[in-house]
Steps between C-alpha positions, in 0.01 A plus 500: 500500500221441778167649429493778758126546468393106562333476856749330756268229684634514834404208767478565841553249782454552862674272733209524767141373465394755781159632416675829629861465402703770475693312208216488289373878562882553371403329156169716469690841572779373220167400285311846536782711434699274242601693165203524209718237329521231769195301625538321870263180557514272795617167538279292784676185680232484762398152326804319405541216729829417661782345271442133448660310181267238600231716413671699184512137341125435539424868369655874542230652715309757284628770712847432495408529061338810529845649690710330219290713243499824633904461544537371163246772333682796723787713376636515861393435876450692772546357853403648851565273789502501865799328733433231701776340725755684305389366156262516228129346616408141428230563291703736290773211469263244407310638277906554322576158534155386336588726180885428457391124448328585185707481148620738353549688845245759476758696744766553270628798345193677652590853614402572870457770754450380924369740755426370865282661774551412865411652831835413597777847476689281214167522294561132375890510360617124585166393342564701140850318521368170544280538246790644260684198564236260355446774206869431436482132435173540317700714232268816607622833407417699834550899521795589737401855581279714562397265827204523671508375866188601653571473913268638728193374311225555743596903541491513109212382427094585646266267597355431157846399333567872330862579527547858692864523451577734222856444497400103478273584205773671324753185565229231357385746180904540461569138472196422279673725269791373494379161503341568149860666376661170589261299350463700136938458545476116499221459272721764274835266554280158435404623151846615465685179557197305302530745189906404571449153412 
């Protein structure tokens, strides 16, 4: 059996660097009103360079490290991205492709939760599947439902980033919850099928 009192250590990870990106407000309402038992922190890919094997061979930039350690410390992750040109943003996918190069895959078997903001009246959908696609290879464990698909950003949120939307509010807190039932199932099935062997 899990321990149902343990702390799940949540990562967050916005897909936009934006100073005032709706993605990233997402995260902070998900890490003010997360459970007592669930603690959100914040990934930050502003400094990881572009993907260069050149330049992993010389040395993994400190940066890209730091990710690698908050995935591998982190009971599950917690995405929020915005769409760009019908996908996932670049710095979003490289900072991916810098951390599935490292061995063991720090990726896999992590459970995951993806939320997208986007001014846009699809609030970001074709993004979250992008992104699910590269979760699948990676051997992530995303949660299928409840979705959160945030469209209409700009009329949700104020000026200083503070979601407005109640009915938003309740959709993010919702999945947060069930993103920590999901995780306490897998952790509950790993030490299953280890105590199996």
């Amino acid at each position: 059996m899990t321990d149902s009192s343990k702390t799940l250590n949540v990562l967050g990870i916005s897909g936009s660097l934006r100073r005032d990106s709706y993605n990233t407000a997402a995260l902070r309402v998900a890490r003010d009103n997360a459970p007592s038992d669930m603690n959100i922190e914040f990934a930050d890919l502003s400094e990881i360079p572009l993907y260069n094997q050149d330049l992993r061979d010389e040395k993994v930039p400190a940066a890209v490290t730091k990710l690698v350690e908050q995935i591998i410390a982190a009971d599950a992750l917690l995405f929020s991205t915005p769409e760009y040109n019908y996908s996932m943003p670049a710095v979003l996918k490289n900072a991916i492709d810098w951390v599935s190069r490292e061995q063991p895959q720090p990726f896999a078997g992590k459970p995951a939760a993806i939320m997208s903001s986007s001014m846009s009246l699809l609030g970001g959908v074709r993004a979250q599947y992008d992104l699910r696609r590269s979760m699948v290879f990676l051997d992530v464990h995303c949660l299928n439902k409840p979705e959160v698909m945030i469209a209409s950003a700009h009329e949700r949120f104020d000026e200083q980033g503070r979601l407005t939307d109640e009915d938003t509010k309740a959709h993010i807190n919702k999945m947060v919850v069930a993103l920590g039932k999901w995780t306490r199932l897998l952790q509950a099935g790993k030490q299953f099928q280890a105590g199996d062997k």
